[in-house]
N, CA, C and O atoms as CSV, one atom per row, in Angstrom:
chain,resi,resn,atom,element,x,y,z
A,1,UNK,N,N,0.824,-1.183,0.000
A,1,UNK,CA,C,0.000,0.000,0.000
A,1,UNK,C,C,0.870,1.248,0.000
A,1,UNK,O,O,2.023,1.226,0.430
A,2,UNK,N,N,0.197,2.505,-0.570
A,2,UNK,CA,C,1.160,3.119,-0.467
A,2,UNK,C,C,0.677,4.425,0.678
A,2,UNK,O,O,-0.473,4.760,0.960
A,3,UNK,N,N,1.920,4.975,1.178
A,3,UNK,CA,C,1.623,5.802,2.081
A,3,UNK,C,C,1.220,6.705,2.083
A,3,UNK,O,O,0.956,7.177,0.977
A,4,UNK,N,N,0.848,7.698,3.573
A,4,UNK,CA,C,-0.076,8.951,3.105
A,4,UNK,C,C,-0.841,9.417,2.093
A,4,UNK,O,O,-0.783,10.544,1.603
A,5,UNK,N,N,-1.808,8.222,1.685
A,5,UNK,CA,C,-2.503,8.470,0.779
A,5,UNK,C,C,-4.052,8.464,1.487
A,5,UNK,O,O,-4.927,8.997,0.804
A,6,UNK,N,N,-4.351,8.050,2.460
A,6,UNK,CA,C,-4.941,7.922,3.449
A,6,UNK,C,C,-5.450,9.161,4.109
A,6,UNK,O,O,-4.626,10.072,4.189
A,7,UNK,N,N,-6.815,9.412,4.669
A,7,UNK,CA,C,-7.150,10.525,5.148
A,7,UNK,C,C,-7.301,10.670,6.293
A,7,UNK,O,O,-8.287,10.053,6.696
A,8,UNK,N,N,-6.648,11.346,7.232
A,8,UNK,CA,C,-6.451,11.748,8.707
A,8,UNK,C,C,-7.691,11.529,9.667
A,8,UNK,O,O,-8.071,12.568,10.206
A,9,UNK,N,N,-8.388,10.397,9.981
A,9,UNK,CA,C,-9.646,10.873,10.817
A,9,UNK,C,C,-9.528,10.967,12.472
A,9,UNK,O,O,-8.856,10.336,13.288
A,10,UNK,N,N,-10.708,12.287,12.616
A,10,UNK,CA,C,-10.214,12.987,14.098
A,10,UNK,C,C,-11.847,12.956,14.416
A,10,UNK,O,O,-12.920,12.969,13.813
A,11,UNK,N,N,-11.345,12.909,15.691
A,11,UNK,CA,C,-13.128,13.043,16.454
A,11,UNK,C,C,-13.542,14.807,15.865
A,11,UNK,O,O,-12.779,15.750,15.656
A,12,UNK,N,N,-14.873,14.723,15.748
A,12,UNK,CA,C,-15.353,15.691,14.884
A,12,UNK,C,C,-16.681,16.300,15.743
A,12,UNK,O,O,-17.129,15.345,16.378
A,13,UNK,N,N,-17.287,17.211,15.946
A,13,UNK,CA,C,-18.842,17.734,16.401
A,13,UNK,C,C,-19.610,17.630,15.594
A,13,UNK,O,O,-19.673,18.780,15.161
A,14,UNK,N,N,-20.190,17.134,15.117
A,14,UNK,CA,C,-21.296,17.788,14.231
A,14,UNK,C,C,-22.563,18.256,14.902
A,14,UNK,O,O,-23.163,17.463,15.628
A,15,UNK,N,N,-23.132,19.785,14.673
A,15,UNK,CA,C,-24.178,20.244,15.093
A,15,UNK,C,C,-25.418,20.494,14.615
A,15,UNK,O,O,-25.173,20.892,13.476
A,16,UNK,N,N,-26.465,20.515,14.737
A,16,UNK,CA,C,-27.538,20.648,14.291
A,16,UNK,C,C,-28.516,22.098,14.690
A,16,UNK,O,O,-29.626,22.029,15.216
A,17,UNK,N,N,-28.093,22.880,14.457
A,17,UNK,CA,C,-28.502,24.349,14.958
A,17,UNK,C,C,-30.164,24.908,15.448
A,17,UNK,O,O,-30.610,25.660,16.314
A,18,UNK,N,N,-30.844,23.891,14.124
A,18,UNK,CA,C,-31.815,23.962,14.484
A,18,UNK,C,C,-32.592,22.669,15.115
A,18,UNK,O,O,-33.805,22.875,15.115
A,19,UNK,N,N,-32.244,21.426,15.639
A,19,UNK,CA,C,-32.595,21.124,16.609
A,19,UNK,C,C,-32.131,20.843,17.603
A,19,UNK,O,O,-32.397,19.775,18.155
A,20,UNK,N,N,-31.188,21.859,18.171
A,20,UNK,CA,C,-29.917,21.845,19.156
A,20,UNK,C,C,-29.130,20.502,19.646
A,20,UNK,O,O,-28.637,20.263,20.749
A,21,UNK,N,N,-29.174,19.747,18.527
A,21,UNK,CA,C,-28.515,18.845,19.087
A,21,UNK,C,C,-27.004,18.582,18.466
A,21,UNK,O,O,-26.863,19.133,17.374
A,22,UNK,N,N,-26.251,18.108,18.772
A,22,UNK,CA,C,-24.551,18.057,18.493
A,22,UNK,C,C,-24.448,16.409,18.834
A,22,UNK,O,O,-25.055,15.804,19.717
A,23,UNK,N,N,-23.769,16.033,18.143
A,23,UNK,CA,C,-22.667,14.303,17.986
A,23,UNK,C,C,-21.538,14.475,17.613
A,23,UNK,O,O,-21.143,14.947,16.547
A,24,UNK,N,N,-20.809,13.985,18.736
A,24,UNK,CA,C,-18.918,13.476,18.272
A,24,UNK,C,C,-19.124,12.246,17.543
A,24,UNK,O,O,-20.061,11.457,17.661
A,25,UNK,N,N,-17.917,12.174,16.612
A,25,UNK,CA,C,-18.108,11.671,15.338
A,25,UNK,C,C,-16.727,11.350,15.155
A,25,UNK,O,O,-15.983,12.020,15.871
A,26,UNK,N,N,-16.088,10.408,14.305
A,26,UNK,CA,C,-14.739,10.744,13.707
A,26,UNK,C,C,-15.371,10.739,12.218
A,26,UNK,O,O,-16.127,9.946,11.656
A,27,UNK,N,N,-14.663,12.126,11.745
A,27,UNK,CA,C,-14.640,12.194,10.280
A,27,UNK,C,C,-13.217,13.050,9.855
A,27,UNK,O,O,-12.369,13.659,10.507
A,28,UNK,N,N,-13.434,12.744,8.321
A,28,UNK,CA,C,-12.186,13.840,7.587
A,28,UNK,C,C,-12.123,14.883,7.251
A,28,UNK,O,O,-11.252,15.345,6.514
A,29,UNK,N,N,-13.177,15.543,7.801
A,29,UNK,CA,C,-13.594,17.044,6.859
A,29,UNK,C,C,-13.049,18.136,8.172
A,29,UNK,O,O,-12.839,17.912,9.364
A,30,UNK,N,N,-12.965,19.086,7.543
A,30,UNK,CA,C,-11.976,20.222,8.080
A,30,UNK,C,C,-13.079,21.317,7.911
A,30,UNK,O,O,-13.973,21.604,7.114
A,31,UNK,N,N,-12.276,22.011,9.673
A,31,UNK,CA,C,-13.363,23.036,10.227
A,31,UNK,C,C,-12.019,24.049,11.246
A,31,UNK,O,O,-10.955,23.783,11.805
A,32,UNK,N,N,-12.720,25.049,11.069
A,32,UNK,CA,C,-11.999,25.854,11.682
A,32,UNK,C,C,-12.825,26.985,13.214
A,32,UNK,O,O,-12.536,28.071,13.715
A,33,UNK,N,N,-13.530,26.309,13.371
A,33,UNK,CA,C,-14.808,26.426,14.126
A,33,UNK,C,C,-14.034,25.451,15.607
A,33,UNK,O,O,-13.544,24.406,15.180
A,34,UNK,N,N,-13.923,25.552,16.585
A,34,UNK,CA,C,-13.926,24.687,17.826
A,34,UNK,C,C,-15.207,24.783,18.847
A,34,UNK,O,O,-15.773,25.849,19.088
A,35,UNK,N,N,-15.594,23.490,19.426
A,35,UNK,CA,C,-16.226,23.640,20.819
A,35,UNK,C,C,-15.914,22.609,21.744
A,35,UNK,O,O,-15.391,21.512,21.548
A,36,UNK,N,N,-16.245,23.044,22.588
A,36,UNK,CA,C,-15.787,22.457,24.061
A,36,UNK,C,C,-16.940,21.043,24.567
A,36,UNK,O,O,-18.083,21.149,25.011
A,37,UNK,N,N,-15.999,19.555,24.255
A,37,UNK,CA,C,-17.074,18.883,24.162
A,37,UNK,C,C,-17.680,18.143,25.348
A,37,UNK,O,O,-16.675,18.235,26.054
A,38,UNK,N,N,-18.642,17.405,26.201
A,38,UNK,CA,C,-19.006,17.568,27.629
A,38,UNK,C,C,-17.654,16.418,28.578
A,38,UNK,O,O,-17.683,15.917,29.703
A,39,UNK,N,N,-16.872,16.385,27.749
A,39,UNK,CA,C,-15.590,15.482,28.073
A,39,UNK,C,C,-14.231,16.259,28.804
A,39,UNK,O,O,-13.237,15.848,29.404
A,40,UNK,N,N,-14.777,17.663,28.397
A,40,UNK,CA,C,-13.536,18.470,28.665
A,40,UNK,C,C,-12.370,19.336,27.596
A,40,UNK,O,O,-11.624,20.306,27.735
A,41,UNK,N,N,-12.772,18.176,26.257
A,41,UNK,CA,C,-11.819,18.193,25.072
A,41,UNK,C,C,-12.265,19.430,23.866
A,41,UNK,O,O,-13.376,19.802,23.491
A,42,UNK,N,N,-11.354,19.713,23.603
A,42,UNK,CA,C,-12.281,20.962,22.284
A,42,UNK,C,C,-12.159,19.975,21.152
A,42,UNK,O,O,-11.545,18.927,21.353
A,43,UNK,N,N,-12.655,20.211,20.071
A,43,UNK,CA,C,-13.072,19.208,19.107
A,43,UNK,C,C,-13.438,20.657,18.025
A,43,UNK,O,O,-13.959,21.743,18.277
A,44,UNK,N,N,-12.763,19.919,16.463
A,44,UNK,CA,C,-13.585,20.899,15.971
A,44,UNK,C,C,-15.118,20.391,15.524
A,44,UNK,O,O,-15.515,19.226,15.479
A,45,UNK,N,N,-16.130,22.056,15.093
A,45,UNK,CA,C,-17.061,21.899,14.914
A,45,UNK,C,C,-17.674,22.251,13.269
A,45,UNK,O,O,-17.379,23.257,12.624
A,46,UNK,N,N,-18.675,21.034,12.769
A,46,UNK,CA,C,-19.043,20.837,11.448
A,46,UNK,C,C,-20.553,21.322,11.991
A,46,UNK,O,O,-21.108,20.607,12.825
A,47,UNK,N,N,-21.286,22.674,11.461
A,47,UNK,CA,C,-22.568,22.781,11.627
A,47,UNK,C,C,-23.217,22.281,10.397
A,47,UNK,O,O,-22.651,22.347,9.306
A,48,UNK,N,N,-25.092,21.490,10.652
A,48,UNK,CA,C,-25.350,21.198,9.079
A,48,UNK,C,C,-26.658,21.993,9.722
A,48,UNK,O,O,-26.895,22.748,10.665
A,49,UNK,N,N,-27.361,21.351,8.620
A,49,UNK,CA,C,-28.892,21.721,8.649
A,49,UNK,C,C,-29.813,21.059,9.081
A,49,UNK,O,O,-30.842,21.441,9.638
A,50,UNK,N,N,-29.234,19.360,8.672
A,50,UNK,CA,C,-30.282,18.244,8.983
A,50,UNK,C,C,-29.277,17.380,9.699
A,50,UNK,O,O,-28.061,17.362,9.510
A,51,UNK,N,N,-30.181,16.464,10.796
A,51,UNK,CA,C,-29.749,15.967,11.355
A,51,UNK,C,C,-30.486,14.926,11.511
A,51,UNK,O,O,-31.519,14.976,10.842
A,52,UNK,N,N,-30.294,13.566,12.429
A,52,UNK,CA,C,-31.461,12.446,12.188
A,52,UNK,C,C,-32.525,13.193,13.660
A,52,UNK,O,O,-33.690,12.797,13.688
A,53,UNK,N,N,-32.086,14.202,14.773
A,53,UNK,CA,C,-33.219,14.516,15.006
A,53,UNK,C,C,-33.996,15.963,14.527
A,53,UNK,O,O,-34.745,16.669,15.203
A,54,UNK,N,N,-33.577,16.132,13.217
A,54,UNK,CA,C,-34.656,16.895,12.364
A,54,UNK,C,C,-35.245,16.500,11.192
A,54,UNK,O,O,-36.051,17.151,10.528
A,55,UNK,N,N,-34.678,15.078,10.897
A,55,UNK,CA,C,-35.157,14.634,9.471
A,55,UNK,C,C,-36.388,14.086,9.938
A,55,UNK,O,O,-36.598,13.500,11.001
A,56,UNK,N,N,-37.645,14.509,8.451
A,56,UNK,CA,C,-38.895,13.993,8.747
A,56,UNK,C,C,-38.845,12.607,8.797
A,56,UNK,O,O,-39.758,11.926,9.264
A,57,UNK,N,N,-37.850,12.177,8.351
A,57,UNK,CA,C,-37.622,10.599,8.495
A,57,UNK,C,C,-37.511,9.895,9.251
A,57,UNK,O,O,-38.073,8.804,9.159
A,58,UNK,N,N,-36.625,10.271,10.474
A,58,UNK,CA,C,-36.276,9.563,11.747
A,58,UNK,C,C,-37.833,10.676,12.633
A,58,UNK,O,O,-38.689,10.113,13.314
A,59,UNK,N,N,-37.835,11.907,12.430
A,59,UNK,CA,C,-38.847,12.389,13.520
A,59,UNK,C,C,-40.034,12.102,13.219
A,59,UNK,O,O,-40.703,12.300,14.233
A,60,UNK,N,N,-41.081,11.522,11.871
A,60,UNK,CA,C,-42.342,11.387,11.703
A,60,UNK,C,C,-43.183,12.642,11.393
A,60,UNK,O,O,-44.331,12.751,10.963
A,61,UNK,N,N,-41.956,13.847,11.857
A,61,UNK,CA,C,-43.284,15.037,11.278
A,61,UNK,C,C,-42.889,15.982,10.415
A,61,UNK,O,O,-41.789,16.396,10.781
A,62,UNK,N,N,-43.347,16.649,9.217
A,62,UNK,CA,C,-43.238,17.327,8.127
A,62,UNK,C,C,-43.489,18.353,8.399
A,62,UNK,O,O,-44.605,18.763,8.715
A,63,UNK,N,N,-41.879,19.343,8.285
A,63,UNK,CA,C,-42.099,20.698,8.344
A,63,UNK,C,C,-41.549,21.209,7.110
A,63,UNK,O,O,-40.555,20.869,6.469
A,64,UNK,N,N,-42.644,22.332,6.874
A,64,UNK,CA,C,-42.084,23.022,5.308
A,64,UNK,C,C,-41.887,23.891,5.873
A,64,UNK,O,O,-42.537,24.434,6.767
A,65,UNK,N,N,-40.341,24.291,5.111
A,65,UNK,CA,C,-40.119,25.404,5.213
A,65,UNK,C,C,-39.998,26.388,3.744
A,65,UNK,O,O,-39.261,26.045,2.820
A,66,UNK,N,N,-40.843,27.652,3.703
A,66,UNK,CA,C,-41.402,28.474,3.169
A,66,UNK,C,C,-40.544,29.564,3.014
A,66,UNK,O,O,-40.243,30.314,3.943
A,67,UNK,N,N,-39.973,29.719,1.381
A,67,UNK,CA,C,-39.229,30.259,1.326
A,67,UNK,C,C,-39.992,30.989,0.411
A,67,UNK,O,O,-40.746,30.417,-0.375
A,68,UNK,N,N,-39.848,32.328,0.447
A,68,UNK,CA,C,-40.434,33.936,-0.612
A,68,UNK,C,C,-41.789,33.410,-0.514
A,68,UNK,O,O,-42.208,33.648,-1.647
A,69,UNK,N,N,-42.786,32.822,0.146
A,69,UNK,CA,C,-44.015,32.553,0.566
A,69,UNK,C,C,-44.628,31.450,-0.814
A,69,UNK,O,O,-45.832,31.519,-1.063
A,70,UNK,N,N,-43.941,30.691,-1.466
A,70,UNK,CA,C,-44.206,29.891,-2.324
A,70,UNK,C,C,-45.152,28.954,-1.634
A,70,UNK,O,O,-45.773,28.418,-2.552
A,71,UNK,N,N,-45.436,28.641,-0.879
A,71,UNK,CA,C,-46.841,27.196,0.175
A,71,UNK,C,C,-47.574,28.503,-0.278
A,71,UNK,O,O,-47.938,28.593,-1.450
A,72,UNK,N,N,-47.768,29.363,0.472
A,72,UNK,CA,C,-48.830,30.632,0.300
A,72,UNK,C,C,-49.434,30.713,-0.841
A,72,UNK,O,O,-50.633,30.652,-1.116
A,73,UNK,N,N,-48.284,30.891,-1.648
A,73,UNK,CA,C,-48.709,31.044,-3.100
A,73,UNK,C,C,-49.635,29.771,-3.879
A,73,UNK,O,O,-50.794,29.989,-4.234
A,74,UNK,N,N,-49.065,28.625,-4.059
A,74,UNK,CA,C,-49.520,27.204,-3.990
A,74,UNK,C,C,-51.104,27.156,-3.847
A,74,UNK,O,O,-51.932,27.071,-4.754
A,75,UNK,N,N,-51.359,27.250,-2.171
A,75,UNK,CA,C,-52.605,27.168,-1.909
A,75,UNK,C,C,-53.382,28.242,-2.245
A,75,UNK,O,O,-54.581,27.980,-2.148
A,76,UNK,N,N,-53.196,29.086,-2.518
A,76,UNK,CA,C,-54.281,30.749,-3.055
A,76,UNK,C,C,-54.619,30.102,-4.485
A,76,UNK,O,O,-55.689,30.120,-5.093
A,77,UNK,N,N,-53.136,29.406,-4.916
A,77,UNK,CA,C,-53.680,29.222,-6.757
A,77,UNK,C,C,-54.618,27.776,-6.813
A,77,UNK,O,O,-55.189,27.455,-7.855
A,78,UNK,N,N,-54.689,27.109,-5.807
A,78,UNK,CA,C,-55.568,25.634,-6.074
A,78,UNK,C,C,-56.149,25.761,-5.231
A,78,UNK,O,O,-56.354,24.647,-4.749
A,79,UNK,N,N,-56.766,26.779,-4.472
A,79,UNK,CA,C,-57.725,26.520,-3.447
A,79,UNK,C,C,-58.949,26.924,-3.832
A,79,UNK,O,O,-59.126,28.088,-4.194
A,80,UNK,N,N,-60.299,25.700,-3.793
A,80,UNK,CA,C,-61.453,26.227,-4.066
A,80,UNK,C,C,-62.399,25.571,-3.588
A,80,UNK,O,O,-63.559,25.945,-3.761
């Protein structure tokens, strides 16, 4: 095999902003973000959007989110 061809994996945060939840992780992706994890250790931090406790998948409930009021729009044009 050949060397350093291989990708560095480090315990990682990943956060979920909007359903406040955070998981240590080992991954390869690079962040320049740190937090302090309930271990004592700083760790860096990967924020996303979705997480398995915001996906309608793992949570069972469907939230739209409504961007330039397009749902609004939607239902005004097929509602009768």
């Amino acid at each position: 095999m050949k060397k350093d061809i291989h990708p560095n994996y480090r315990p990682v945060v990943f956060q979920d902003a909007g359903a406040d939840f955070a998981f240590l992780t080992k991954s390869t992706v690079e962040s320049k973000e740190t937090i302090a994890w309930e271990d004592g250790n700083e760790y860096p931090l990967v924020k996303v959007e979705i997480s398995s406790k915001s996906h309608p998948f793992y949570t069972g409930k469907q939230n739209i989110v409504d961007t330039a009021g397009r749902v609004d729009r939607f239902k005004r044009k097929y509602q009768k």
